[in-house]
Backbone bond lengths (Angstrom), bond angles and torsions (degrees), N, CA, C in turn:
res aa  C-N    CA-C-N  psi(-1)  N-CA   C-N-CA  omega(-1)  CA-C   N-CA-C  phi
1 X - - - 1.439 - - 1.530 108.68 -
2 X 1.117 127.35 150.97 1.473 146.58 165.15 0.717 134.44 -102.78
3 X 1.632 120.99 82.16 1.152 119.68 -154.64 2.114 108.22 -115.58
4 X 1.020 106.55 133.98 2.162 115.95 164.71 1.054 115.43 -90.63
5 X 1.242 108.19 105.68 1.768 109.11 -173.94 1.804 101.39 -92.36
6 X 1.232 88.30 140.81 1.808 98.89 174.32 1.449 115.79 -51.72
7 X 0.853 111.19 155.97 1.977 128.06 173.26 1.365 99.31 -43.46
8 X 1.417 128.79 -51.27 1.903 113.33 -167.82 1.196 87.69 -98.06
9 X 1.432 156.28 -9.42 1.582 127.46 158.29 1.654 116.55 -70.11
10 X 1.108 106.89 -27.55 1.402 104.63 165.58 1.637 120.84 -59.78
11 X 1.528 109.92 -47.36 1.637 108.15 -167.26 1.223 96.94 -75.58
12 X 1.684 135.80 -37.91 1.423 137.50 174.16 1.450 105.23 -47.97
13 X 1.044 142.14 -81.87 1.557 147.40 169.97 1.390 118.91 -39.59
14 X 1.312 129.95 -12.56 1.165 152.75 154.72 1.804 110.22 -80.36
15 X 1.012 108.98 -48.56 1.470 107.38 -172.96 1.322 128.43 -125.59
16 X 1.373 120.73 -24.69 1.406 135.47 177.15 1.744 102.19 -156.44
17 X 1.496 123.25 93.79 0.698 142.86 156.04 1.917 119.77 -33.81
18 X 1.466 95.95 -61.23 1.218 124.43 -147.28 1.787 94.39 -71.11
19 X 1.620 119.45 -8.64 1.310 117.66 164.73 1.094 124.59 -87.66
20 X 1.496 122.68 2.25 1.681 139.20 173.44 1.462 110.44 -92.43
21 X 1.199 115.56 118.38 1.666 138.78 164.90 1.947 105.83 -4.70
22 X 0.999 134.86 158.48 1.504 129.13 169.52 1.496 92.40 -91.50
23 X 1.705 130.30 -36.78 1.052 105.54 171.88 1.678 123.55 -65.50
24 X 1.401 123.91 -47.40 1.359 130.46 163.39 1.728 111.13 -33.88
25 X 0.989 113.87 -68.87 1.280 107.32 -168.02 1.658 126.81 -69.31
26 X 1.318 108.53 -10.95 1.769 132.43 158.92 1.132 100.36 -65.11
27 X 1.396 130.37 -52.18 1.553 118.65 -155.39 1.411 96.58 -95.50
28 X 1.540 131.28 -26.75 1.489 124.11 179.91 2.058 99.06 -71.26
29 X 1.034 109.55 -49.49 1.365 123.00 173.62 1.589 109.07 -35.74
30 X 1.392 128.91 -57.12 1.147 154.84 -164.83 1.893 115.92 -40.73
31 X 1.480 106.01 97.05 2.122 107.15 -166.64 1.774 86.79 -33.53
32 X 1.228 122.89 -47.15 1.658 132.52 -133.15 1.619 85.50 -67.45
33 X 1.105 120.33 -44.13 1.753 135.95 -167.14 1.312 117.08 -62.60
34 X 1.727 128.50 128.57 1.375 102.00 170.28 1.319 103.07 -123.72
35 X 1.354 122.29 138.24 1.713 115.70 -165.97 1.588 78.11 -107.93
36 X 1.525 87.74 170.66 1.152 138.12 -146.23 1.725 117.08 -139.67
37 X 1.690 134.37 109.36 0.933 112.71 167.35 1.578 117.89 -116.69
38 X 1.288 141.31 169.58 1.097 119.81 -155.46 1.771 87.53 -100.38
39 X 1.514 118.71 -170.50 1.454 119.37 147.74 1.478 97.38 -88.12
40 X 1.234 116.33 -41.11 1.658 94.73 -172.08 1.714 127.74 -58.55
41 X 1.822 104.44 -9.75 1.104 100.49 159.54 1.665 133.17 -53.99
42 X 1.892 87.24 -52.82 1.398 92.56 -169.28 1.504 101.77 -64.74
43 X 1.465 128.58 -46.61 1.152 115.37 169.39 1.290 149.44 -0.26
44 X 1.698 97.49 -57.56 1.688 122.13 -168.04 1.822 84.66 -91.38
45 X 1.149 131.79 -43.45 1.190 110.84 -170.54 1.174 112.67 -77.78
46 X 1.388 149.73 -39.84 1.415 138.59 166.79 1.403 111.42 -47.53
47 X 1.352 121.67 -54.89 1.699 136.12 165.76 2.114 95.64 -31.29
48 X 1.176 104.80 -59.52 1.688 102.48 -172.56 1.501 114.90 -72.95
49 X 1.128 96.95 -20.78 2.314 108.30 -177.39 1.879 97.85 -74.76
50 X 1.615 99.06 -46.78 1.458 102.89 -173.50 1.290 113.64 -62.06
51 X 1.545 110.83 -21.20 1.745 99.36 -176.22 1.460 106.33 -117.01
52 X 1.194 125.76 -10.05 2.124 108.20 132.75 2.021 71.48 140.27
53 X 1.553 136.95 12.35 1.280 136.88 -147.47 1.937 88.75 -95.05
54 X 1.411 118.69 -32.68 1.534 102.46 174.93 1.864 86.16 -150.04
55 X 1.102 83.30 -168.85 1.687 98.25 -170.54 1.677 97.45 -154.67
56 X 1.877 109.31 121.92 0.881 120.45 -173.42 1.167 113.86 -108.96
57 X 1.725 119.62 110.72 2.005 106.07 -170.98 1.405 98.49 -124.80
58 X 1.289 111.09 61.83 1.691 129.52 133.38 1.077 136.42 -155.79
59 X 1.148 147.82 150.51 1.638 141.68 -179.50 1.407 127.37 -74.32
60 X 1.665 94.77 122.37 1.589 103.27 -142.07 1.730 86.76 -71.16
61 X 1.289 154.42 -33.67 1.307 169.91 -122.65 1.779 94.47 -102.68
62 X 1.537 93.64 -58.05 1.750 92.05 177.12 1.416 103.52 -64.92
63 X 1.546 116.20 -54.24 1.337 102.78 -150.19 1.864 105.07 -66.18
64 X 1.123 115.39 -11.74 1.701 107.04 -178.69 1.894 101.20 -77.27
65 X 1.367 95.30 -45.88 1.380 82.21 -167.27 1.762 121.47 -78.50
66 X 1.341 108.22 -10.16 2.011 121.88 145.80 1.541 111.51 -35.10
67 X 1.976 103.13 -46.94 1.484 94.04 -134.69 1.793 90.02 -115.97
68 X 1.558 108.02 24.24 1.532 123.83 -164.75 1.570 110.90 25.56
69 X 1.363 90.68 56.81 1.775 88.52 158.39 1.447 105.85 -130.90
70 X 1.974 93.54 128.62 1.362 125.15 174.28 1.723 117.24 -19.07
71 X 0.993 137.81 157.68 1.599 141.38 123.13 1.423 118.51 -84.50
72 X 1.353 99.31 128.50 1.475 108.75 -175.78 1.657 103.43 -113.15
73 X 1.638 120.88 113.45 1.044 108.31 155.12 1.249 148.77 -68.24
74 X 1.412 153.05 152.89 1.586 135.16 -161.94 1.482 80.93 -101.92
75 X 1.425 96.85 134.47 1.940 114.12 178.91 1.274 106.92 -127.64
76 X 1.066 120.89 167.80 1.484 139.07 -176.49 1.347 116.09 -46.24
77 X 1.343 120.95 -45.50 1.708 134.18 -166.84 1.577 97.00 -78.73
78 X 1.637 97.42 -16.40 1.799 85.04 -177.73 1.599 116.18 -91.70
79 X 1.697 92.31 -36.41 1.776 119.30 165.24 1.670 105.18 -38.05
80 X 1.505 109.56 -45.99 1.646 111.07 -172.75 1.645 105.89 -74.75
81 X 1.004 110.98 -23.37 1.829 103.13 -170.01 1.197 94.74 -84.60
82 X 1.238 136.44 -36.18 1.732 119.76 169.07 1.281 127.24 -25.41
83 X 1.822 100.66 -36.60 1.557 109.18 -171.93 1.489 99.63 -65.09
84 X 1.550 119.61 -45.86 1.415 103.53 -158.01 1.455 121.01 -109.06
85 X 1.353 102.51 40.46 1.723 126.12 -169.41 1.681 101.28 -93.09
86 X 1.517 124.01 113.47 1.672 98.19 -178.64 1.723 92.06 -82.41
87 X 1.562 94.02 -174.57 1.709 100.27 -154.16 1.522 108.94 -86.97
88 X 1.438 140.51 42.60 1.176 157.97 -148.96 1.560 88.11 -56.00
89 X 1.540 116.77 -45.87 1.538 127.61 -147.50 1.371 110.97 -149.97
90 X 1.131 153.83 102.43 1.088 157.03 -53.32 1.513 102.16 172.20
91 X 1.488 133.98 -5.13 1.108 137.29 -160.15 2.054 76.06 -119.74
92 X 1.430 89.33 128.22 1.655 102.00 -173.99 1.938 87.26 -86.31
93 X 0.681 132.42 -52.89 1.756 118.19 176.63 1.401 123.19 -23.77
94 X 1.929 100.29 -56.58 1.780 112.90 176.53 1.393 103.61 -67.46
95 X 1.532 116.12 -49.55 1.744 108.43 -172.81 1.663 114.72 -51.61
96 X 1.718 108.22 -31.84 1.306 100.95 -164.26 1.328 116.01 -99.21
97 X 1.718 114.85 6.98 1.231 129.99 149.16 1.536 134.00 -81.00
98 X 1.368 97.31 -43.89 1.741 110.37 144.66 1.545 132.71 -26.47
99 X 1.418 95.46 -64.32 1.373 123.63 159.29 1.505 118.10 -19.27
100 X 1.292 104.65 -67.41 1.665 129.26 -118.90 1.988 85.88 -115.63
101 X 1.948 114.25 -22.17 1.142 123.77 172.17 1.393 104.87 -69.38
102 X 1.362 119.44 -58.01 1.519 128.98 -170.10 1.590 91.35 -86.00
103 X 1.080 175.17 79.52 0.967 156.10 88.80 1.897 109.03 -96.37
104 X 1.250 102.53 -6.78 1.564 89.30 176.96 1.586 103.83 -138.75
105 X 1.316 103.67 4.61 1.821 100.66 147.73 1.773 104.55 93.05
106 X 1.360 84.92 27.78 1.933 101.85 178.27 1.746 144.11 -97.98
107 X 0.907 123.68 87.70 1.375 100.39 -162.77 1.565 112.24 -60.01
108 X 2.101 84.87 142.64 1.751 83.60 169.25 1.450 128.77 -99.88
109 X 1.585 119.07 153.40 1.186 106.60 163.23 1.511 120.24 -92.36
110 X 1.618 117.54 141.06 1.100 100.52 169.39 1.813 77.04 -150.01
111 X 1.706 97.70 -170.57 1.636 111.01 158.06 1.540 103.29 -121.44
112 X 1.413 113.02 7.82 1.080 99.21 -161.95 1.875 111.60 -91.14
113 X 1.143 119.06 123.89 1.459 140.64 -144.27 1.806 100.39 -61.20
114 X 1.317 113.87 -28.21 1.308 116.74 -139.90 1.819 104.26 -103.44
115 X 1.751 97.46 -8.16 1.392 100.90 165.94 1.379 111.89 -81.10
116 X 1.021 123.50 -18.55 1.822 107.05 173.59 1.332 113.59 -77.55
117 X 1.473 120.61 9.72 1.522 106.05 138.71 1.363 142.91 -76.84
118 X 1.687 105.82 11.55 1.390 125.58 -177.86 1.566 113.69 -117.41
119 X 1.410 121.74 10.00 1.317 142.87 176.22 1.988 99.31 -47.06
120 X 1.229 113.06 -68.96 1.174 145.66 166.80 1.426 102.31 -28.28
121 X 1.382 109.79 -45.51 1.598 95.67 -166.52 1.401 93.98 -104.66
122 X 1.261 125.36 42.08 1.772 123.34 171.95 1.795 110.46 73.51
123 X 1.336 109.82 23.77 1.354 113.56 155.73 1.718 135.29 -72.76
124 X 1.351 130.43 75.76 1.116 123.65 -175.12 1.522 116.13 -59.84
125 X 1.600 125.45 130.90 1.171 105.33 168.87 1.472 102.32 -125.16
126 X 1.797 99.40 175.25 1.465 111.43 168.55 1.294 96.97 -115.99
127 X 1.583 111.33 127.28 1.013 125.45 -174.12 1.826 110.90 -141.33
C-alpha cells in the first residue's frame, strides 16, 4: 500500500511513537508499506519553526530516509485537484495534502477526523 502520512504522524513516528494507534503504527511499520512524505509537509513545519509555533531538533531529510519514507513532491496534477476540492477544511496544508493523496491514488494517514469528509471525493484513508 502507499500510503502519505500527515505532518503530526510524521513528527509522532519521528519522535513519540507511542502516541500512534497499535493499529497505525503496524501498518506504518509494515516492509509491505511504502510511506510517503509530502514537501508540503516539510513546508508547514519549517513555516511553524520560523514563527517560534514548534521547534524541530532533528533533520527532517535524515530522519525520512532512517525511517524509509519517500519524498513526495507537490506536482501539477495535484496543484489541479485543489480546484475541485469543496472547502470541507480550510487549512491549505491538509487540502494540499488531500490533494496530492487522491491525485496519485494513495491512502492517507491522518487522525485527523475532518478528512473523511473527503472520502466522496476519492480520499482513501487509514483510519
Amino acid at each position: 500500500m502507499e500510503i502519505l502520512i500527515d505532518t503530526h504522524i510524521f513528527l509522532w513516528l519521528a519522535t513519540s511513537p507511542e502516541k500512534l494507534s497499535k493499529k497505525h503504527l503496524a501498518l506504518l511499520q509494515a516492509r509491505k508499506n511504502k510511506l510517503h512524505l509530502s514537501a508540503m509537509s516539510i513546508a508547514e513545519l519549517m513555516i511553524k519553526q520560523s514563527i517560534g509555533q514548534i521547534e524541530i531538533q532533528f533533520d527532517i531529510l535524515k530522519a525520512c530516509e532512517a525511517m524509509e519514507i519517500n519524498l513526495l513532491d507537490f506536482d501539477a496534477a495535484s496543484a489541479m485537484k485543489l480546484g475541485t476540492l469543496p472547502m470541507h477544511h480550510k487549512d491549505p496544508f491538509d487540502r494540499m495534502l488531500i490533494a496530492q493523496a487522491i491525485a496519485h491514488g494513495m491512502t492517507f494517514c491522518t487522525v485527523d477526523r475532518k478528512m473523511e469528509l473527503y472520502i466522496d471525493e476519492g480520499l482513501e484513508l487509514l483510519s
